[in-house]
N, C-alpha and C positions, 0 to 999 in steps of 0.2 A: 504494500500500500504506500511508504512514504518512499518508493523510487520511483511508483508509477505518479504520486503528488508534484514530486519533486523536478521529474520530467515534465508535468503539464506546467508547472510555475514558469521554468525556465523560460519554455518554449514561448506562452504568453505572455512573459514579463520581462525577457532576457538572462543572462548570466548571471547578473548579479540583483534580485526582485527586490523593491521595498522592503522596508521593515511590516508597513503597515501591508502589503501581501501576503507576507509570511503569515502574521497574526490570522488575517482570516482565513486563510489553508487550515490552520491548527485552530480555532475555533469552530471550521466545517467541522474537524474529524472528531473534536468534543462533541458538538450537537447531531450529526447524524448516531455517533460510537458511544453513549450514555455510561456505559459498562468501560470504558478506556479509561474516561476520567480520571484524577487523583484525587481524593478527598482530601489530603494531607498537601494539597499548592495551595496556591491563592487562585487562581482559577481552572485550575482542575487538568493543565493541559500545557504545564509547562514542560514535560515529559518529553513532548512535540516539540513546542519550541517554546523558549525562556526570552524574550526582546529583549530584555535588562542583560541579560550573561551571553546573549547570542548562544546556548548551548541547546538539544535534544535532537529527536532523532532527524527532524526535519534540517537543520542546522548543521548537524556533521553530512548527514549528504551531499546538501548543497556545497560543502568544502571539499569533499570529496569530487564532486564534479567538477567544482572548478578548479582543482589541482591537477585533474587530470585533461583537463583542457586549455592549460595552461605552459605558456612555454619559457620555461625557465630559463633560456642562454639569451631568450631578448626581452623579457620582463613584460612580453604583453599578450595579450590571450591570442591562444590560436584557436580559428574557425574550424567549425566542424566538417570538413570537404569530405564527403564520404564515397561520389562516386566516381570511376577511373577506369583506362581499359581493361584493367583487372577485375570490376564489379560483376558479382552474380546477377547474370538478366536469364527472366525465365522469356519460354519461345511466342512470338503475339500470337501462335499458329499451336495453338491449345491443342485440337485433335489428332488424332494419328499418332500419337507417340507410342512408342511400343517399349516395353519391359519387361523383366523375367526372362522367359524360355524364348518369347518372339523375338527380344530386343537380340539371344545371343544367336537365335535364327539370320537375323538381317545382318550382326557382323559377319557372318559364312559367308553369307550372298554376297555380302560388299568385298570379300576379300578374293572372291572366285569367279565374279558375272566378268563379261567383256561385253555386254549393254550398258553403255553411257549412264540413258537416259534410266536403267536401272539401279544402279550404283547412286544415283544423282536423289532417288525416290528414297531406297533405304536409310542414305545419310539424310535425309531430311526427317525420316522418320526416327532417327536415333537422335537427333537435336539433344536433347534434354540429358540423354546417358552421356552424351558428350562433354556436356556442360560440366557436369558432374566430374566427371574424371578432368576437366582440365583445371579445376578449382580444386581439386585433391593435390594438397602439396607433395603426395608420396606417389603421385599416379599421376602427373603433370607430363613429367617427362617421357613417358611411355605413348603419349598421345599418338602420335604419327607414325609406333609401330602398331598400336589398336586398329588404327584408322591411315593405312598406307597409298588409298587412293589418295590422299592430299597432294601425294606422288606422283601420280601419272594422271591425272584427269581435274582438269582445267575448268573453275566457274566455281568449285565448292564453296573458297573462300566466301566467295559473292553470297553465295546462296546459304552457308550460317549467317553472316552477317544482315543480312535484310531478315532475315527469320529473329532475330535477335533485335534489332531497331528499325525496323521497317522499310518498304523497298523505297518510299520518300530518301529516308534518309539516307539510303542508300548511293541513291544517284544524285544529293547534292552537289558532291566535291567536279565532279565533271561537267555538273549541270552550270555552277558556278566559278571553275577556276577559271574557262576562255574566257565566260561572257560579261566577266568582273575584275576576278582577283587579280588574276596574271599582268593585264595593262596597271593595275593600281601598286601593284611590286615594281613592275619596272619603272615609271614613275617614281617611286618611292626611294629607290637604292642610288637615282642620283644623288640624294646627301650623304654617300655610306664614302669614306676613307678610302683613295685608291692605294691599291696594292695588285701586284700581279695578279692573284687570284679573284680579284673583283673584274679586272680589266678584262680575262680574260671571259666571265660570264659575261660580261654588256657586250663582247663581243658579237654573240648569239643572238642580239636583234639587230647587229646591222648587217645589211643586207648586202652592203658593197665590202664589208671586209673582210680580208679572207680566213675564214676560221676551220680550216681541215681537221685539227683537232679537237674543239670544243664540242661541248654540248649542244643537243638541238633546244632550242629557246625553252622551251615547256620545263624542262630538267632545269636550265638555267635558271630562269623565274624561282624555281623551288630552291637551289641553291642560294639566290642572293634573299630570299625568305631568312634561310637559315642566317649569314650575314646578320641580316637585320636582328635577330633574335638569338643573338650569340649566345654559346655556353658559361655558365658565371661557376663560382668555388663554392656556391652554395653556402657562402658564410664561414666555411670552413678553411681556416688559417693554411691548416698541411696540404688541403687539396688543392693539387696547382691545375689551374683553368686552360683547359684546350684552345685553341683557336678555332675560327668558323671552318677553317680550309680543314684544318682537321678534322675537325666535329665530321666535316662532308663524306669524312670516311666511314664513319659510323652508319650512313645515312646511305650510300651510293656506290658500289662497285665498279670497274670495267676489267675487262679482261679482252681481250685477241680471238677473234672467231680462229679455232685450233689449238688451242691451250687448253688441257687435261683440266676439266671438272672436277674431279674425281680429286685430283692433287690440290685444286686449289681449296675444295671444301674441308682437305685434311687441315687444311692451315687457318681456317678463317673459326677462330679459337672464339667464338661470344653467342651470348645467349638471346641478346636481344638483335630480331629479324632484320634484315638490310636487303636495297635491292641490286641484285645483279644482272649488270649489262654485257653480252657479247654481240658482238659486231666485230667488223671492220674496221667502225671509228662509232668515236662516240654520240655522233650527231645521229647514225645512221646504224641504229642495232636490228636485232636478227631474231634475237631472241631475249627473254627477260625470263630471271627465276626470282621470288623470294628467299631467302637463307635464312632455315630457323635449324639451331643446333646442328648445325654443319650439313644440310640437309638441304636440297636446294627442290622448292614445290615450282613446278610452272605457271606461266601467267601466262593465260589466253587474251593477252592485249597487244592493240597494234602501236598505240603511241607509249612514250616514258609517261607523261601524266595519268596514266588508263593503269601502268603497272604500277605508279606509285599508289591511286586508288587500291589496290589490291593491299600491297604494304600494309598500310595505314591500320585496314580492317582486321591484315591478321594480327594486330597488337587484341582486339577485341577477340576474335575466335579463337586465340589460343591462350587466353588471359595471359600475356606480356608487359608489365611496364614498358615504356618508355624507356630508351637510353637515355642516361645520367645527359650527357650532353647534349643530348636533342631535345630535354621537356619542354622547354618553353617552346621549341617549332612543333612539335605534337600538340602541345596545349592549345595554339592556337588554329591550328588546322581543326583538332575536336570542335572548338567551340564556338569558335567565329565562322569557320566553311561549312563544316557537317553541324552545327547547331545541334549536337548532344551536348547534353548533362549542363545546360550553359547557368550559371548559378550555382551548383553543386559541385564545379571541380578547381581545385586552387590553380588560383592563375597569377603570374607575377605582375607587378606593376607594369614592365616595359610591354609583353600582351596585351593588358589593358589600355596602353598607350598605343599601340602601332593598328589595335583596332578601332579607335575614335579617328586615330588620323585617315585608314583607309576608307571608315563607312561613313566619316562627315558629311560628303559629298553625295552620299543617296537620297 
């Protein structure tokens, strides 16, 4: 009773509620609770709570909460952000789920059919046993040997993901990188510091320069994103802060159309997903994979932005954080492009800055 109390005060009076709140919480639980009473207070309920000593049960709660919400290395409360590509979402596609004997039925099938569009039915019918296992901290890792089509057939990512936040949200980030974001980044990164590695992204939208090696615009755009939303120490004194160009490694691969897969996934030693490009050059790639634990899933897309879209989503279907050096450019991609969790996920100041200045103009 006084943590379900103590939760509704909060919540409608904030962190830290009046005095005079408090009293009539503990007054409710006197007059509805007769039999709680103390006959030996001065009214009957200072057990609850005492306004004169700040002591009883309602009182050490409320410190308790706030101690735990509370961030001791900068001395000022921290918010409650509770959801993230990591959170549990159940499927908006309620029916059909299968469990027990059928759900390990549909793993056989998924692991044996060479029908697409079957493979494509069973995993949407396991949604949920899925979920489950990739939220189990001891059955996380096994994900992709349960579920090995993630391997050779192309669209699943897509299809947990609109199953998990809807096919809306699904097709925002394409719906709106051309027809917004992308002009309003390039725009944007003229005040960004020249250095080689900016120079040679702005290279990418002109049109008369000769850029054999860059990136084709779309990836660029994404790149000087990151720029803009550099990686910081987090506060953290010993933790020495990367740079954007490096961050971009975290974020983007290339490799030589002819270079052994195989050898390079022995070596690409991280847990959190990146994408990989083979081509020729990097304007002009052939093929795209995702890399999740050294693991390379394919992407049935024809441009970098269409495979970054895939990226993105599999931080959500496989519950991934975010790389340490790319929160803030995932933060703001979730919540300003794809318009999830927008109010429920900690966002840093410079985020909240770089999206007043891009959406002023709407």
């Amino acid at each position: 009773m006084v943590n379900i109390l103590v939760a509704d005060m909060i919540e409608s009076h904030g962190r830290i509620p009046p005095i005079s709140v408090r009293t009539n919480y503990t007054l409710g639980i006197a007059t509805l609770f007769p039999y709680l009473q103390d006959p030996y207070s001065k009214n009957g309920y200072e057990h609850y709570y005492d306004p004169e000593a700040n002591t009883g049960y309602l009182a050490w709660r409320l410190k308790t909460v706030q101690r735990n919400t509370y961030d001791g290395a900068s001395g000022c409360p921290r918010p409650n952000f509770q959801h993230s590509s990591t959170t549990r979402r159940e499927s908006l596609f309620v029916s059909g789920q299968l469990f027990g004997e059928e759900c390990r039925e549909a793993l056989s099938v998924i692991r044996h059919s060479t029908d697409r569009s079957v493979v494509k039915e069973k995993m949407k019918a396991t949604f949920e046993y899925r979920q489950k296992l990739v939220h189990d901290p001891d059955a996380t890792s096994s994900i992709l040997a349960v579920f090995p089509r993630f391997l050779d057939t192309p669209g699943l990512i897509d299809q947990d993901f609109a199953m998990m936040l809807g096919d809306e949200a699904s097709g925002r980030f394409l719906t709106k990188w051309s027809s917004y974001f992308k002009q309003k980044i390039i725009a944007e990164c003229q005040s960004l510091p020249s250095s080689p590695c900016v120079e040679e992204l702005r290279a990418s939208f002109d049109t008369e320069a000769s850029n054999d090696w860059g990136w084709d615009s779309d990836m660029a755009a994404l790149l000087l994103l990151l720029h803009l939303l550099p990686p910081t120490s987090k506060g953290h004194k010993k933790t020495a802060r990367i740079s954007s160009a490096q961050a971009a490694n975290h974020l983007v691969r290339f490799i030589k159309e002819g270079v052994s897969l195989t050898t390079f996934l022995e070596k690409a030693n991280t847990r959190q997903p990146f994408l990989l490009c083979i081509g020729e050059q990097k304007k002009n790639i052939q093929r795209f994979f995702i890399v999740v634990d050294q693991k390379a899933i394919p992407c049935d897309a024809p441009t970098s932005v269409a495979a970054f879209d895939g990226l993105f989503k599999a931080h959500f279907v496989f519950s991934l954080s975010y790389d340490e050096a790319l929160s803030s450019f995932y933060t703001f991609i979730q919540t300003t492009i794809y318009n999830i969790d927008v109010g429920n996920t900690k966002e840093s100041p410079r985020v909240k800055e770089l999206r007043a200045r891009l959406l002023r103009d709407r």
